[in-house]
C-alpha positions in Angstrom: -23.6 -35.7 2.5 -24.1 -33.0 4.7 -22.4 -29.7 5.1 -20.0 -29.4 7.6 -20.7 -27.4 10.5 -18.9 -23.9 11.2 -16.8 -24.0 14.3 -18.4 -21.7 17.8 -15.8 -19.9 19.1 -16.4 -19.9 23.2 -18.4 -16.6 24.6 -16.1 -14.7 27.1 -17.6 -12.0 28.2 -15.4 -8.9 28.8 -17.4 -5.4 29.6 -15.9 -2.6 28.4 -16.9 0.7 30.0 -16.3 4.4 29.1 -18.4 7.7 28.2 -21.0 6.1 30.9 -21.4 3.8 27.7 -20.5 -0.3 28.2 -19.8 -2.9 25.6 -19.8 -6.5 26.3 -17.2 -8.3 24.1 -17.8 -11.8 24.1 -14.6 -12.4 21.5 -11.6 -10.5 24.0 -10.3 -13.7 24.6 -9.4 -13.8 20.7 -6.4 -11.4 21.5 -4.1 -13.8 23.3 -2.1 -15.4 20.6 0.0 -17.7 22.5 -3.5 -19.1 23.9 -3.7 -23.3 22.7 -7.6 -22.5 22.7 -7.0 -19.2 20.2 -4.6 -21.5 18.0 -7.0 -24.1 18.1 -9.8 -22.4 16.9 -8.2 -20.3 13.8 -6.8 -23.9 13.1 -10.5 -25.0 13.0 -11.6 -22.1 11.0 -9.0 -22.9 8.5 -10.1 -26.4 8.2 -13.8 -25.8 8.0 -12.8 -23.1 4.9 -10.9 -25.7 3.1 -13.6 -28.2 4.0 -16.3 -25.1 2.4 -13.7 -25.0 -0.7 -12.4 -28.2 -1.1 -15.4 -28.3 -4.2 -13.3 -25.6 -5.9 -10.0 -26.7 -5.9 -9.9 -27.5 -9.7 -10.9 -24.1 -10.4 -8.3 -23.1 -7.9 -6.0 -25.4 -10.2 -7.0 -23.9 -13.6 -7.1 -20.2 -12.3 -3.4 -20.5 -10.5 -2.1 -22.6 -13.5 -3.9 -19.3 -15.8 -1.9 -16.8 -13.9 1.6 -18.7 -14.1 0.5 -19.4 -17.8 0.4 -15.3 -18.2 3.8 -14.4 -16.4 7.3 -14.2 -17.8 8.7 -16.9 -15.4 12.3 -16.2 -16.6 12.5 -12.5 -16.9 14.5 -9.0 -15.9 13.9 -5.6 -15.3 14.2 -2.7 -17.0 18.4 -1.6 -16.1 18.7 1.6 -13.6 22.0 2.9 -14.7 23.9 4.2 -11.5 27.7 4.9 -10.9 29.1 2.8 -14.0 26.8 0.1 -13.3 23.4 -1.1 -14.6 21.3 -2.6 -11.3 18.1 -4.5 -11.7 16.2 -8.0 -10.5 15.6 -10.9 -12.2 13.4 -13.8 -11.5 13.7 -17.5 -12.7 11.2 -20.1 -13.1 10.0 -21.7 -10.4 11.4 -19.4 -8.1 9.5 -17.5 -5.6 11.4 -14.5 -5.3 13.8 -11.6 -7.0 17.5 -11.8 -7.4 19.1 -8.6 -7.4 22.0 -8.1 -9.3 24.2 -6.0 -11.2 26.6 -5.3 -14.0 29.2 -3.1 -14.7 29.3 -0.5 -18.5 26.5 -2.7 -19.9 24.1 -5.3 -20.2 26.5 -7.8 -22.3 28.9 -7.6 -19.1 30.0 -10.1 -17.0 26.7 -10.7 -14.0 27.2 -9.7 -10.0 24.4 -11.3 -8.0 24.2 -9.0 -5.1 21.0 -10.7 -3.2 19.7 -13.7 -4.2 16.2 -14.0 -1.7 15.4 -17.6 -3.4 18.8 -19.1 -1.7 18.4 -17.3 1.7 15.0 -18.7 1.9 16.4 -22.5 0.8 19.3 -22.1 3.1 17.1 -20.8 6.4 14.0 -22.8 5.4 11.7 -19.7 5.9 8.1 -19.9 4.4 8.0 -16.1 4.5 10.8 -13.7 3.4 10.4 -9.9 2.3 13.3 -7.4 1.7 13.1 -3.7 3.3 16.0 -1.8 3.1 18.3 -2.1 -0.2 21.0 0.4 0.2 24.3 0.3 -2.4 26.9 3.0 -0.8 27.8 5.9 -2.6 31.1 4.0 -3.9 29.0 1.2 -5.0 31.6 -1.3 -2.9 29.3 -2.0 0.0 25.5 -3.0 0.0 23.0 -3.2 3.1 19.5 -4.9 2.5 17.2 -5.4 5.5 14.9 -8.6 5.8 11.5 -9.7 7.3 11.5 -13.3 8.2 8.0 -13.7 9.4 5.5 -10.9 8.7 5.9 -8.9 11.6 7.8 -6.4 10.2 10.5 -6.6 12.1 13.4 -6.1 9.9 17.1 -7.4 10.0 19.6 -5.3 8.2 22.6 -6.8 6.6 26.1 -5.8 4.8 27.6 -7.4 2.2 31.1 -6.5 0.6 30.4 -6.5 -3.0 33.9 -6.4 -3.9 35.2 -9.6 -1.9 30.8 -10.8 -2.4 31.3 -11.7 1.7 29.0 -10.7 4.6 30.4 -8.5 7.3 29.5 -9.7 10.6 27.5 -6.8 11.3 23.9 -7.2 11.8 21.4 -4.2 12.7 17.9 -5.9 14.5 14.7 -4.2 15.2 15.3 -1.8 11.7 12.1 -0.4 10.3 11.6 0.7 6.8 14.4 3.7 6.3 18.2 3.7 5.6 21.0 6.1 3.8 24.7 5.6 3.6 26.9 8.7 4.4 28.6 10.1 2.2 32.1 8.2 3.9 30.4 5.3 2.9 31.8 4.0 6.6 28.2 4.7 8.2 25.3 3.7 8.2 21.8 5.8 9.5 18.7 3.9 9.7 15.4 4.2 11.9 13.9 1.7 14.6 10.7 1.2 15.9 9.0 1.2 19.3 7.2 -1.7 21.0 4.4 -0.6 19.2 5.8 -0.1 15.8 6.4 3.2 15.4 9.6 4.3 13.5 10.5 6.4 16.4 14.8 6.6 16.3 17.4 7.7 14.1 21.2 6.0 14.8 24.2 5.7 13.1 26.1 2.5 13.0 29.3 2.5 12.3 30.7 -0.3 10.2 32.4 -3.1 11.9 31.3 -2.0 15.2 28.6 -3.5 17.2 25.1 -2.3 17.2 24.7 -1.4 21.0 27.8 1.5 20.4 25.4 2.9 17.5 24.9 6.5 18.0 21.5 8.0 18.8 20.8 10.9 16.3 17.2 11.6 17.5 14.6 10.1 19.2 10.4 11.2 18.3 9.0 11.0 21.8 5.4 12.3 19.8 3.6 8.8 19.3 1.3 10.9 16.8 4.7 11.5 14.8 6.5 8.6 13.1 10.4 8.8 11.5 11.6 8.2 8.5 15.2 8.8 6.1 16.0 10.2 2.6 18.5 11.2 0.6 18.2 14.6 -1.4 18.9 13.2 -5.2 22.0 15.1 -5.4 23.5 13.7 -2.2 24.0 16.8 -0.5 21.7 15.9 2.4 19.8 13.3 4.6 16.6 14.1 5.2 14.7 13.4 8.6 11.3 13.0 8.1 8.7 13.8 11.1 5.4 12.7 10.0 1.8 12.3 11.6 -0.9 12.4 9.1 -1.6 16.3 9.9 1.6 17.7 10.3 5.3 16.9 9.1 8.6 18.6 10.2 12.1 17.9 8.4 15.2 18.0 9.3 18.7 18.2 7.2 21.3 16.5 8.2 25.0 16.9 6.3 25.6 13.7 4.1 29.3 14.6 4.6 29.5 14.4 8.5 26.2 12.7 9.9 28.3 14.2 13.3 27.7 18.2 12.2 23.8 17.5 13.6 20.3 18.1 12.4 18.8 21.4 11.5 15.2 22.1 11.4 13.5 23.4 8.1 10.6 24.5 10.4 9.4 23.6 13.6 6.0 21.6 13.4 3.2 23.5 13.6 -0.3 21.3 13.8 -2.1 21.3 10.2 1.4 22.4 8.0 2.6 19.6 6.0 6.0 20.3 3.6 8.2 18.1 2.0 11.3 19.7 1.0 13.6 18.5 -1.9 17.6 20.2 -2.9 19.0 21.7 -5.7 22.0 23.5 -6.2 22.0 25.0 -2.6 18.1 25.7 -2.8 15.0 23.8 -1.1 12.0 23.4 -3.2 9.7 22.5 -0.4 6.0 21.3 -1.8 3.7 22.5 1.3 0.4 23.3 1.9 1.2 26.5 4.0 -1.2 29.2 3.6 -4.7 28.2 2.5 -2.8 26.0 0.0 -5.2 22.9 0.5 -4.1 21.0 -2.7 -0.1 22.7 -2.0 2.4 24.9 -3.6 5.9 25.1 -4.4 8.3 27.5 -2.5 11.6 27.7 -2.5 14.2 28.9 0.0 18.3 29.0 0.4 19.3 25.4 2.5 21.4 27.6 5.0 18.4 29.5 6.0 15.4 27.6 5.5 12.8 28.5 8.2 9.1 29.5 6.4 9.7 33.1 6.8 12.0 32.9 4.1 10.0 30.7 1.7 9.4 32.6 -1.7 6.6 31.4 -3.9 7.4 29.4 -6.9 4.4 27.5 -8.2 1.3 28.4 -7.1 -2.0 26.5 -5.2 -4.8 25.6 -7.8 -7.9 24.8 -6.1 -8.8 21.7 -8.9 -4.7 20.3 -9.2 -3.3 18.7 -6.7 0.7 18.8 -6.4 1.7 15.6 -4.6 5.2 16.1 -4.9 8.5 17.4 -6.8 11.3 15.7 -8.6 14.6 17.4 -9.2 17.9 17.4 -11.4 20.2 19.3 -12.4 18.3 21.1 -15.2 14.7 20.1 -14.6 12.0 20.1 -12.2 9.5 17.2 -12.8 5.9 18.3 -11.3 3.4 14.7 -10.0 0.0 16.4 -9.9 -3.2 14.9 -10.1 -6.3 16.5 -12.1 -10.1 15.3 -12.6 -9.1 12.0 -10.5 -5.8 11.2 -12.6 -2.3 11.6 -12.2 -0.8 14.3 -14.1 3.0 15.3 -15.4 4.5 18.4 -16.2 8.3 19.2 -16.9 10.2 22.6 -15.3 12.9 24.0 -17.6 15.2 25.4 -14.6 17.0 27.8 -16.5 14.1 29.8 -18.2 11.3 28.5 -16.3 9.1 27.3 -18.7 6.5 24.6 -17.9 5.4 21.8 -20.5 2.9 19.3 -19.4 3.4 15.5 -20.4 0.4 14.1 -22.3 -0.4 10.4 -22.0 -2.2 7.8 -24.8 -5.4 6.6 -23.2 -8.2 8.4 -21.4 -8.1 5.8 -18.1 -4.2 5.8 -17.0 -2.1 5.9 -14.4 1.9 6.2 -13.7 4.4 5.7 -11.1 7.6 7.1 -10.5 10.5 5.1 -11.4 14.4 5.1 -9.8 16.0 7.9 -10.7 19.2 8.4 -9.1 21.2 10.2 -11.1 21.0 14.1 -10.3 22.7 15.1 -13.4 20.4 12.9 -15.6 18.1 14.7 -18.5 16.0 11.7 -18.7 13.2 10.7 -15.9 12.2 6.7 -15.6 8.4 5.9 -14.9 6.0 3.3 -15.2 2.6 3.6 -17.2 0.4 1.7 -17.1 -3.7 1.4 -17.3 -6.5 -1.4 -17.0 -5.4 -2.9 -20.1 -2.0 -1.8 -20.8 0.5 -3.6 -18.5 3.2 -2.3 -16.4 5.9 -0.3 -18.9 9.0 1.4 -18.4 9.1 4.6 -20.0 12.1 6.7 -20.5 11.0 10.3 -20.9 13.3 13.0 -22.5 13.0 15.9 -20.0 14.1 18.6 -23.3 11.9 17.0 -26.1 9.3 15.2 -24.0 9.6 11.8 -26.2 8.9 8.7 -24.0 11.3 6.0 -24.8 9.9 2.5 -24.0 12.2 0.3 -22.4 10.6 -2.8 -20.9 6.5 -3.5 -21.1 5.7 -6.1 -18.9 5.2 -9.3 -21.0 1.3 -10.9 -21.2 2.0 -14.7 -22.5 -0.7 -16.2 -23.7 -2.0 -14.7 -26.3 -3.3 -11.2 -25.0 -4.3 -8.7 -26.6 -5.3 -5.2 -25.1 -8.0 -4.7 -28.3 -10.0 -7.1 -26.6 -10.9 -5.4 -23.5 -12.4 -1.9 -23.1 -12.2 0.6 -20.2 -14.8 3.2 -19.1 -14.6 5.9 -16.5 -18.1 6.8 -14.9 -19.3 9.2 -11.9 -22.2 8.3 -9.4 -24.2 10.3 -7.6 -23.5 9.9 -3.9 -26.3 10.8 -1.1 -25.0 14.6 -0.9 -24.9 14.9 -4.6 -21.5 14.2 -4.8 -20.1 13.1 -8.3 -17.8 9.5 -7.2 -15.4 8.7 -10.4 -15.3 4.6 -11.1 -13.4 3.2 -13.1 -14.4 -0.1 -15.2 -12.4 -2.4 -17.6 -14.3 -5.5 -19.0 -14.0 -7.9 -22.3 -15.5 -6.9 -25.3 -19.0 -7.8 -25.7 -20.0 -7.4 -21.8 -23.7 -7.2 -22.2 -25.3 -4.1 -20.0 -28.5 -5.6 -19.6 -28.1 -6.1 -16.1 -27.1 -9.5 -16.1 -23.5 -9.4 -16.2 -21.3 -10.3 -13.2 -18.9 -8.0 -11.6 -16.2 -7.7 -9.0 -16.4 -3.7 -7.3 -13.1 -2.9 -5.2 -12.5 -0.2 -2.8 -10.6 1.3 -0.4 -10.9 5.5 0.7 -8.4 6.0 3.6 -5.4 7.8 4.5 -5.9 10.1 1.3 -4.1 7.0 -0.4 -5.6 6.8 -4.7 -6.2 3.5 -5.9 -5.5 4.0 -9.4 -6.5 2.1 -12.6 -3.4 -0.1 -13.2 -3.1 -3.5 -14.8 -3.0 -6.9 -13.4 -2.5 -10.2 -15.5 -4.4 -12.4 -12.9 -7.6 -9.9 -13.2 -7.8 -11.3 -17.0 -9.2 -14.9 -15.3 -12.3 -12.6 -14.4 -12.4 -11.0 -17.1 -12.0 -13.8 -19.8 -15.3 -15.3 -17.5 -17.3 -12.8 -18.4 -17.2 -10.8 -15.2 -16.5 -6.9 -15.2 -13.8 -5.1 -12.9 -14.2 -1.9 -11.4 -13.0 0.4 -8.9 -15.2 3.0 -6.7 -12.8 5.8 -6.2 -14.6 6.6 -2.9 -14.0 9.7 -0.5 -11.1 9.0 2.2 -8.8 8.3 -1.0 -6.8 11.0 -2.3 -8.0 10.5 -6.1 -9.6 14.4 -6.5 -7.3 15.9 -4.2 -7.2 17.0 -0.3 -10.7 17.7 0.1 -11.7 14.4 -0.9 -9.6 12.9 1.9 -10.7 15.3 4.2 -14.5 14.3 2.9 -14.1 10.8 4.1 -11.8 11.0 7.6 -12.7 11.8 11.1 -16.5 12.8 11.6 -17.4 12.6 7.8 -15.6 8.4 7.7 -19.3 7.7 6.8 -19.4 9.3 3.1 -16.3 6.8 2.0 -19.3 3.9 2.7 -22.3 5.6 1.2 -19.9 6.6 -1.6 -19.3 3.0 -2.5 -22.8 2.3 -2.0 -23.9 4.7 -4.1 -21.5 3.4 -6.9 -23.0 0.0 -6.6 -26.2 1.0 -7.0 -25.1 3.2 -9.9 -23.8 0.2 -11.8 -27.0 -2.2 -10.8 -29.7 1.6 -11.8 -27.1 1.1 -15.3 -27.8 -2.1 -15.9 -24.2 -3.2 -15.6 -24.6 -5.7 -13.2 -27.3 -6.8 -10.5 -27.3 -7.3 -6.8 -27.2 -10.9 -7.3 -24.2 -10.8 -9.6 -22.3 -8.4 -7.6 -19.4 -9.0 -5.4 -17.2 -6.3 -3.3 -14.0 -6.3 -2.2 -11.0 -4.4 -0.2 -8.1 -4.9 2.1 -6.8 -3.4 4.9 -8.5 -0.2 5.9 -10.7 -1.3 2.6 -11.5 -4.5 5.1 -12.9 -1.8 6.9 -15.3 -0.2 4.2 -16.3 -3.9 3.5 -17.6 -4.6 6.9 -19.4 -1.4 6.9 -20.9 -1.5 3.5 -21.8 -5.3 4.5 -23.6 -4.0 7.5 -25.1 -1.1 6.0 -26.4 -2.7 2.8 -26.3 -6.3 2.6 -28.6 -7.1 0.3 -26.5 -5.1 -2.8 -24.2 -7.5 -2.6 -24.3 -11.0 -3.2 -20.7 -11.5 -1.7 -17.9 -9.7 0.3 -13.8 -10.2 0.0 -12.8 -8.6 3.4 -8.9 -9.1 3.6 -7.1 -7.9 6.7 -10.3 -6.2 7.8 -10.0 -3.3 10.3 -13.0 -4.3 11.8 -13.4 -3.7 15.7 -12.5 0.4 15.5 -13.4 1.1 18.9 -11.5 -1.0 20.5 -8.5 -0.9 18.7 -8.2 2.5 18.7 -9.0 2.2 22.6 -5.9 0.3 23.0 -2.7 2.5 22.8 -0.5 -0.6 23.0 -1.5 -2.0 19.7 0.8 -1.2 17.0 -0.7 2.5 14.6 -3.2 3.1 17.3 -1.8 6.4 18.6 -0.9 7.6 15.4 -4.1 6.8 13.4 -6.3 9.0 15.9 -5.4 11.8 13.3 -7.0 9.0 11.0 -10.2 7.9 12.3 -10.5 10.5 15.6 -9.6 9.7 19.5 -12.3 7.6 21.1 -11.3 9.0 24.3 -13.4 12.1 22.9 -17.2 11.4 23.7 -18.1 12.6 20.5 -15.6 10.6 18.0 -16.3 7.4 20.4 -20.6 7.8 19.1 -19.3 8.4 15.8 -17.0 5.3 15.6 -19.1 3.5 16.9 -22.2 4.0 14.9 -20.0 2.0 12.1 -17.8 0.0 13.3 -18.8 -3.4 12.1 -17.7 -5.4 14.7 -20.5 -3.6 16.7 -22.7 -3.3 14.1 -23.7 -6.8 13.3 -27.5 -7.4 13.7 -29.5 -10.2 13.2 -30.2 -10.5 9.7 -29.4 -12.1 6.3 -25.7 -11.6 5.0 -23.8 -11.7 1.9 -21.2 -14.8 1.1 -18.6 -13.6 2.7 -14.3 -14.7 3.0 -12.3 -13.1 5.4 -8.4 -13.3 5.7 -6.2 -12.8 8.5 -2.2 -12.9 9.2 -1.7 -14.2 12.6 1.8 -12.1 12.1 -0.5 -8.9 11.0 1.1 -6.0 13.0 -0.9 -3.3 11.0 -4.6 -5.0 11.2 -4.3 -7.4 14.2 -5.7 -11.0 13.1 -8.3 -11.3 16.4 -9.9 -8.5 14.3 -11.1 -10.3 11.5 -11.3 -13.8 13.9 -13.8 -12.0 16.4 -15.9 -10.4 13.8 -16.6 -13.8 11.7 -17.0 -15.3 15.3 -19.5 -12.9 16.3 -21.3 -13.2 12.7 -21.6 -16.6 13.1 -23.9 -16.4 16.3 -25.9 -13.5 14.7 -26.7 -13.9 11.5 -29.9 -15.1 9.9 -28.7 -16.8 6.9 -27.2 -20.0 5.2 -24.3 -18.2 3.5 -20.9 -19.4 3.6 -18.7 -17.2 5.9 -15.2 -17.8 6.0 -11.9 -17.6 7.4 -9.1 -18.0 6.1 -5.8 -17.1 8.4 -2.3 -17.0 7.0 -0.6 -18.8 9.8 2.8 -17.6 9.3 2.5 -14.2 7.5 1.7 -10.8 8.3 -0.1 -8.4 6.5 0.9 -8.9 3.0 -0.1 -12.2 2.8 2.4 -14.8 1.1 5.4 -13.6 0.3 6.4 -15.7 -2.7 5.3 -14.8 -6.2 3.6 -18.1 -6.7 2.2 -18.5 -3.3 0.7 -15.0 -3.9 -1.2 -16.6 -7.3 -2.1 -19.4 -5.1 -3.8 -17.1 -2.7 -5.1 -15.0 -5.5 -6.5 -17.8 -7.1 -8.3 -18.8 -4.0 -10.0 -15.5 -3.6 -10.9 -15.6 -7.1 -12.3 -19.0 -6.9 -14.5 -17.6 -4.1 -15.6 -14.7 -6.1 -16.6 -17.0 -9.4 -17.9 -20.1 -7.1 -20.6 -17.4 -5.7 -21.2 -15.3 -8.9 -22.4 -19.1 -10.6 -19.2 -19.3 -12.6 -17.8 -22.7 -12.1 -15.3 -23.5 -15.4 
């Protein structure tokens, strides 16, 4: 039988023209999503992809039925004791999605189910479903929990009385990602967003009153600058954040009376980024003010907090990096990041003394945990590493002894001596040393032979750091290696390496990976032919360069959500992050960042030549990476290159950019990828 032929998406032409310079898109026409022809052919795309795959769906079967195999179904988190009450979720078997609930003193009391997602979902019949908000008032009688119904990210936010378990008929649309009780526990402030999804106002909505007589608190006129709410930890203040990704301003606004208006920390000033936190009538503001490139701590009084007050308090050290502050009553907890890793250190308020929090393995990482009790001498976070899975650690802020309350449960049979982890450096083109990090089963042969699976991502300054993931152990029980190329763009060794790998220098984050690649096939770790990449997102991005760039190093590409057609994206101020991502990527409207952008943007970089296998996904709901992105640059592969390899697309017709939002939807779509991945490493069982 013969192989079914890819779909040809009509040519269009559409010239665009500036700098003197014009582009002819043939794939515009992509764009217009109500269009039967545009439906019509990402329904094709979809069909020829299942037609491509339809040889793997056992594998797909034993890989998704591996991953449920590996999961508590029926399990809870660790407690978050708040107010009296101990809040957590729970999930149930066969269920896609958390229930959030509660009980009162202690675990053995009677349950509360606060928000069950699994019945909303039943009752509305939604495919998709995603909670935002989840807000319990400062009396713990009222809850308000926002909801995304389709991927856009359009939110809905909702009140329930958790005293009488009824809904108010109150409804809040058009919320974005930020909410905070007042202190009367009457109001409500939360942000909106603009048509083009930028959280750009602050209102406060009364209760019981309609959403049109909500009061306006502030409005961010800036596109660059997006909005976003707090709460200090002791309750003291709201916190208005201003945020581009150069420059931040704050503003404090009285818990007690949202009415008594907003005061200003310190006007904005273009390159000073602070992010204040309250104690005790103080501000401990982490900032990079000064030459303080990786930060420092200050502190100044709340009632008079401009920068010409701010007194030092923990210095700037040019190789740690202080990414932010937690603070109680008697401690200051310290997040820093050293040599590529997240670091810990505990403040003793009262005397000063530091003491830094060691951690058990050599390749780790940590999150911070809920932790809303001001007056609490105990801090909750997650550890975790490549082979340790997700734990819930208690740490005791005077003696330093973690606590463990909840690991993650592995079924079936794991154990974590049967894996090892590795932490290398590559040599990139400017003799840059790039940290990767590897995990793999025991008995991985380095002889160049062995299959692998390299992910990346390097933007925004965001890490990507060595944590766990059950469903990885279907690669890794296959034989095939894991590892992550902790590429320039990212934030793992601090603000330089962000600044390394933005703007005019966005080119070392794709020799970066391709120089860790090449590091792993010169170690005999793997080989080109047994070598696939992957990465979401802005990491779509890094994949359609590196695919461009250097082809034949990989024998397949994973491109999911790809931010693909830079130029004319960020062209476009009506498309959702454009404006604010020029501080990102640059402002093609500049002669000089439009050459540079578009010397690797892949969408205009495809040549006529052979390619890698490749999958691509989309979201036709994506409002971050628009799904004509990824649709025009398979389309325009397809014409241009010179190979027989599969390229594919796969668009999520109902979902945004996250994908499905059910847990065992997700494995399903994990499993598929995966399938991909094994299907063209050989590995077929």
């Amino acid at each position: 039988m013969s192989a079914p032929r890819p779909p040809s998406a009509a040519k269009r032409p559409k010239m665009i023209t500036i700098h003197g310079d014009t582009r002819v898109d043939n794939y515009y026409w992509l764009r217009e999503k109500t269009s039967p022809d545009v439906i019509a052919y990402l329904e094709a795309e979809n069909s020829y992809m299942a037609q491509m795959m339809k040889h793997t769906e056992n594998l797909q079967r034993r890989l998704y039925d591996e991953m449920v195999g590996r999961i508590q179904e029926t399990d809870t988190s660790a407690p978050v004791r708040y107010g009296g009450y101990l809040y957590y979720t729970r999930t149930e078997e066969g269920k896609q999605y958390n229930i959030h609930c509660r009980r009162r003193g202690s675990m053995d009391a009677e349950e509360q189910v606060l928000v069950d997602l699994n019945r909303i979902a039943e009752e509305e019949k939604l495919k998709y479903l995603r909670m935002g908000v989840y807000k319990v008032s400062p009396d713990h009688r009222l809850l308000a929990y926002s909801l995304d119904r389709d991927g856009n990210e359009n939110f809905t936010i909702h009140f329930k009385d958790l005293e009488t378990g009824k809904h108010f008929p109150d409804s809040i649309v058009g919320a974005a990602y930020s909410a905070e009780w007042c202190k009367d526990c009457g109001a409500l402030c939360y942000s909106t967003q603009d048509e083009a999804k930028r959280s750009d106002k602050l209102h406060r909505h009364a209760l019981g009153s309609p959403q049109e007589e909500d009061e306006l608190l502030y409005h961010e006129e800036d596109k660059l600058f997006s909005l976003g709410l707090s709460k200090t930890r002791d309750k003291s203040y709201l916190l208005l954040g201003l945020t581009s990704m150069e420059t931040t301003e704050f503003h404090l606004l009285d818990a007690g009376d949202a009415s008594s208006g907003l005061r200003v920390i310190h006007p904005r000033e273009k390159g000073l980024r602070y992010y204040p936190a309250h104690r005790l009538g103080v501000l401990y503001i982490v900032t990079n003010h000064g030459d303080a490139k990786n930060n420092k701590v200050v502190r100044v009084p709340a009632e008079e907090p401009g920068v010409e007050g701010w007194e030092p308090y923990i210095p700037h050290r040019p190789n740690v990096k202080i990414d932010a502050v937690d603070l109680f009553r008697d401690h200051m907890v310290v997040h820093e990041r050293e040599n590529g890793l997240k670091t810990m250190r505990v403040i003793e308020m009262e005397t000063g003394e530091s003491r830094p929090v060691t951690f058990p393995e050599e390749v780790y990482t940590y999150v911070q945990g809920s932790n809303p009790v001001f007056d609490s001498g105990t801090l909750r976070f997650h550890y975790t590493s490549l082979t340790t899975s997700i734990s819930a650690m208690d740490l005791d802020m005077e003696t330093l002894e973690w606590a463990l309350i909840k690991r993650q449960p592995v079924l079936g049979g794991y154990d974590p001596e049967d894996y090892e982890t590795e932490r290398l450096f590559a040599t990139a083109d400017d003799g840059t040393m790039v940290p990767v990090s590897l995990v793999y089963r025991r008995g991985f042969k380095k002889d160049g032979g062995g299959p692998m699976l390299l992910y990346g991502y390097g933007s925004y300054g965001s890490s990507v750091d060595p944590a766990f993931n059950p469903s990885r152990l279907s690669l890794l029980d296959r034989g095939v290696a894991f590892a992550i190329a902790h590429v320039r763009g990212g934030g793992e060794m601090g603000r330089q390496w962000y600044e390394d790998g933005k703007f005019l220098r966005k080119r070392n984050t794709f020799t970066d990976f391709i120089a860790c690649a090449r590091h792993l096939v010169a170690e005999e770790y793997t080989s080109s032919d047994r070598l696939v990449a992957v990465g979401r997102s802005a990491g779509g991005l890094l994949m359609g360069a590196v695919t461009n760039m250097a082809p034949q190093l990989f024998k397949g590409i994973v491109a999911g959500v790809p931010f693909v057609d830079v130029v004319t994206t960020m062209l476009d101020e009506s498309i959702p992050l454009t404006v604010g991502e020029y501080e990102e990527w640059g402002d093609p409207r500049d002669p000089e960042y439009y050459r540079y952008m578009l010397g690797y943007s892949p969408y205009d970089n495809v040549e006529p030549k052979d390619y890698p296998e490749i999958l691509v996904t989309a979201g036709l709901n994506d409002p971050r990476v628009q799904y004509w992105e990824p649709a025009k640059w398979v389309a325009k592969l397809r014409t241009v290159k010179t190979d027989e390899n599969r390229l594919l697309l796969k668009t999520f017709m109902g979902a945004g950019h996250f994908s499905s939002s059910g847990r065992y939807d997700y494995l399903k779509d994990t499993a598929f990828d995966y399938a991909f991945v094994l299907d063209t490493l050989g590995i077929r069982d």
